[in-house]
C-alpha positions as CSV (number, residue, x, y, z in Angstrom):
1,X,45.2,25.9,19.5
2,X,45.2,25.1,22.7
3,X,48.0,24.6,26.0
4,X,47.4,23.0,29.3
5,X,50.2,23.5,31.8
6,X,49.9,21.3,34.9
7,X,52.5,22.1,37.6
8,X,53.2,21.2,41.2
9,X,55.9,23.8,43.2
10,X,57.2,22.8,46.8
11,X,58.1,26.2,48.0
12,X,61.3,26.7,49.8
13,X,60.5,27.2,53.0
14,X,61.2,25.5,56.2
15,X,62.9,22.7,57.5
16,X,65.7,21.2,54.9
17,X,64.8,24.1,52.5
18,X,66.5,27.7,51.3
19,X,64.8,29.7,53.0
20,X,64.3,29.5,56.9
21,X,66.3,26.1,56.8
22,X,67.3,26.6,60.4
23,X,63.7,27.6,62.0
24,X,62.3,25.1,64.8
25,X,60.0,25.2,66.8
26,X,56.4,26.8,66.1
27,X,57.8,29.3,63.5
28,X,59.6,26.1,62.0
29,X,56.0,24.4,61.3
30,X,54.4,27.5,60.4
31,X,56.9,27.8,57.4
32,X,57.2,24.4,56.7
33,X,55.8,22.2,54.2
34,X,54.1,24.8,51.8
35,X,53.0,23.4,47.9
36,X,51.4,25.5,45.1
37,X,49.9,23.4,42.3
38,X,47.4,24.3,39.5
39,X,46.3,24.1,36.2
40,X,46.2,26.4,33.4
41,X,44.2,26.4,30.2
42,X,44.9,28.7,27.1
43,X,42.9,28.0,23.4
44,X,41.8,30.6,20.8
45,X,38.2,30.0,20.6
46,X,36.6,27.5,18.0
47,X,36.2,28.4,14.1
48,X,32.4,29.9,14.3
49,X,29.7,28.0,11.7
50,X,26.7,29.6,10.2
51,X,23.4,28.1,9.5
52,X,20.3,30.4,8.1
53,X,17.0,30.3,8.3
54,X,13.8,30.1,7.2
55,X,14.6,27.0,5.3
56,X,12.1,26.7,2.9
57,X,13.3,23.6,0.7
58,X,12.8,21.0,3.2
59,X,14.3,18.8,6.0
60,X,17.9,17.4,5.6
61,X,19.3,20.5,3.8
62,X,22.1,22.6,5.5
63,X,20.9,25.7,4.8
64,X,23.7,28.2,5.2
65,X,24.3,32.2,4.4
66,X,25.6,34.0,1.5
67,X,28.8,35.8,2.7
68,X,29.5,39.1,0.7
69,X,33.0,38.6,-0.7
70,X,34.0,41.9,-0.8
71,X,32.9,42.6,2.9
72,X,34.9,42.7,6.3
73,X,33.6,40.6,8.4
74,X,35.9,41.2,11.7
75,X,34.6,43.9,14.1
76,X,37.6,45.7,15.9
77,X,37.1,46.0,19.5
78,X,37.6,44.7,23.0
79,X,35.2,41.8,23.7
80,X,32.9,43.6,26.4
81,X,32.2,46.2,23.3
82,X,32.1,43.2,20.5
83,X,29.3,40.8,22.7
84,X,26.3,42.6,20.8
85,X,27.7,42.6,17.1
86,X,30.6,39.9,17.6
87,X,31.2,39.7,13.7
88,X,29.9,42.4,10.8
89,X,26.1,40.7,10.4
90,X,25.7,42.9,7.1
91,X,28.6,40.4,5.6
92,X,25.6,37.6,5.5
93,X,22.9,37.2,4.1
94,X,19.7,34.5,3.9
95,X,19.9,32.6,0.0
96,X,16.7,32.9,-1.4
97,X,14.2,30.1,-1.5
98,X,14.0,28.3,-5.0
99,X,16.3,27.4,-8.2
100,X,18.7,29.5,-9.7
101,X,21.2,29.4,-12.5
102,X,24.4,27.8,-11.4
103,X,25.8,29.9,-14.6
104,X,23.0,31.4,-16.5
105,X,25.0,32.4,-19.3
106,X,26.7,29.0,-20.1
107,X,25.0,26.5,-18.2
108,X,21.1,26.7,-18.5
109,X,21.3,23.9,-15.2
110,X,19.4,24.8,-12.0
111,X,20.6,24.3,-8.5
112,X,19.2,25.1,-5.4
113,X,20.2,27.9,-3.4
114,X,21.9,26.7,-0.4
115,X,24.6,29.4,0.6
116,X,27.7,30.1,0.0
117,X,29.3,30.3,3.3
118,X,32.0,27.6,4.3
119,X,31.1,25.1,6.5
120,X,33.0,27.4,9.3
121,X,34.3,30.2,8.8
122,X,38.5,30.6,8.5
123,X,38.4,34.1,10.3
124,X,35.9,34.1,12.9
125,X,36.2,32.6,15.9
126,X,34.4,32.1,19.1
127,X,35.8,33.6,22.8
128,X,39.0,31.8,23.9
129,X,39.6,29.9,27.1
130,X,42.2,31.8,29.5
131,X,41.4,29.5,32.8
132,X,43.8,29.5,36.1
133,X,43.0,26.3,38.5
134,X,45.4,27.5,41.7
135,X,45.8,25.2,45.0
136,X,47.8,26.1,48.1
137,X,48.5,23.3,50.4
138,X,50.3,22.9,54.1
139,X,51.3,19.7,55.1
140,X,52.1,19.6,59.1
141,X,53.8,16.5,60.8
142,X,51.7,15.5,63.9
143,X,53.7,12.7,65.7
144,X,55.7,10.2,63.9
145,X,53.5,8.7,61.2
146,X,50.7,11.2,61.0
147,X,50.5,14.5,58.6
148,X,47.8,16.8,58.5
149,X,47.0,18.6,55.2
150,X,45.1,22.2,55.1
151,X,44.0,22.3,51.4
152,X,42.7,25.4,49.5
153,X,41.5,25.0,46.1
154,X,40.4,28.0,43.4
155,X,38.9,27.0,40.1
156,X,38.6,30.2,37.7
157,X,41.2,31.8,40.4
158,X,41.1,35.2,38.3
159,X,37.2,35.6,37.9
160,X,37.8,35.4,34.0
161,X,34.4,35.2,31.9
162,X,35.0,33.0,28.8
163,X,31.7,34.1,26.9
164,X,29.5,31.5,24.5
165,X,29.7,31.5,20.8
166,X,27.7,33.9,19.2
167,X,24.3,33.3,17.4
168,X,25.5,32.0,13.8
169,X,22.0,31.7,12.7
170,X,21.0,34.0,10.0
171,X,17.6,34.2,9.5
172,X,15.0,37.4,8.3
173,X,12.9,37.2,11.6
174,X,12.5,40.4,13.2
175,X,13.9,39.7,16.6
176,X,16.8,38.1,15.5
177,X,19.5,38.0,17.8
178,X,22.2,37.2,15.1
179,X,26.0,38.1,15.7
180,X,25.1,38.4,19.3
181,X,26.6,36.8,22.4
182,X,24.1,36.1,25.1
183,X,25.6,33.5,27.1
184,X,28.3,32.0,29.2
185,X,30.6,29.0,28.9
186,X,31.8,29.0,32.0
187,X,31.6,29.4,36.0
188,X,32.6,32.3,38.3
189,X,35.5,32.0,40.8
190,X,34.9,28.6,42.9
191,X,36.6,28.0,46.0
């Protein structure tokens, strides 16, 4: 899901506008010739997909988790207090190295054990873009065929942090930083 609204607004103000329409002089150019533009970008963050590791069968095998059917995986919770445990980790689980029974009791088959979990997940997402590009713009007539343009230019106007995926990678290492969100996807207020 995502919308991008691009928009350009000549305020009405000045000469041959609403508002001051009858100002000359200094005060005239002051208000005069005024333009806010921008873009704005709103998507829900992408569908989150889990690997796991160690991988003991081999190259060229996506190894994924086992997801617990009968647990919750959403965390409830603003997403400064979700960025260490962004999704319930206890929902997942590493598959075992090996064969095992696709049905033991009917089917004496083997398969391996690769995961269960879907290639991405239908309830967990990754942080959503909420992104204001803002630009304010005078344009002053100096002479007859000359204008001069004073451009200012905000990217990320409101300082918004759109955090990084979390680490989808379930593994049975010690240090393991799974469920956690330890970066950024994008840059501070520019101007």
């Amino acid at each position: 899901h995502r919308v991008v609204f691009n928009y350009v607004l000549d305020l009405p103000f000045g000469e041959g506008k609403r508002f001051g329409g009858g100002t000359s002089g200094f005060a005239g150019q002051l208000i005069s010739g005024w333009t806010l533009s921008g873009v704005t970008t709103l998507q829900a963050g992408f569908p989150l997909a889990f690997s796991a590791t160690p991988n003991l069968i081999g190259s060229g095998y996506g190894l994924r988790p086992n997801v617990d059917p009968n647990c919750d995986k959403q965390v409830s919770g603003s997403t400064l207090d979700r960025l260490n445990r962004w999704f319930n980790t206890d929902c997942f689980s590493v598959p075992n190295a090996g064969f095992v029974a696709a049905n033991a009791s009917t089917d004496p088959a083997l398969r391996w054990d690769l995961g269960d979990a879907t290639r991405t997940d239908p309830d967990l997402r990754a942080h959503g873009v909420n992104n204001w590009n803002i630009s304010v713009s005078k344009t002053t007539r100096v002479g007859e065929r000359v204008n001069l343009m004073v451009r200012v230019e905000a990217f990320n106007v409101f300082n918004r942090v759109q955090f990084g995926p979390p680490n989808t990678q379930a593994t049975t290492a010690a240090t393991s930083t799974f469920g956690q969100v330890t970066s950024q996807a994008n840059q501070p207020r520019l101007m």
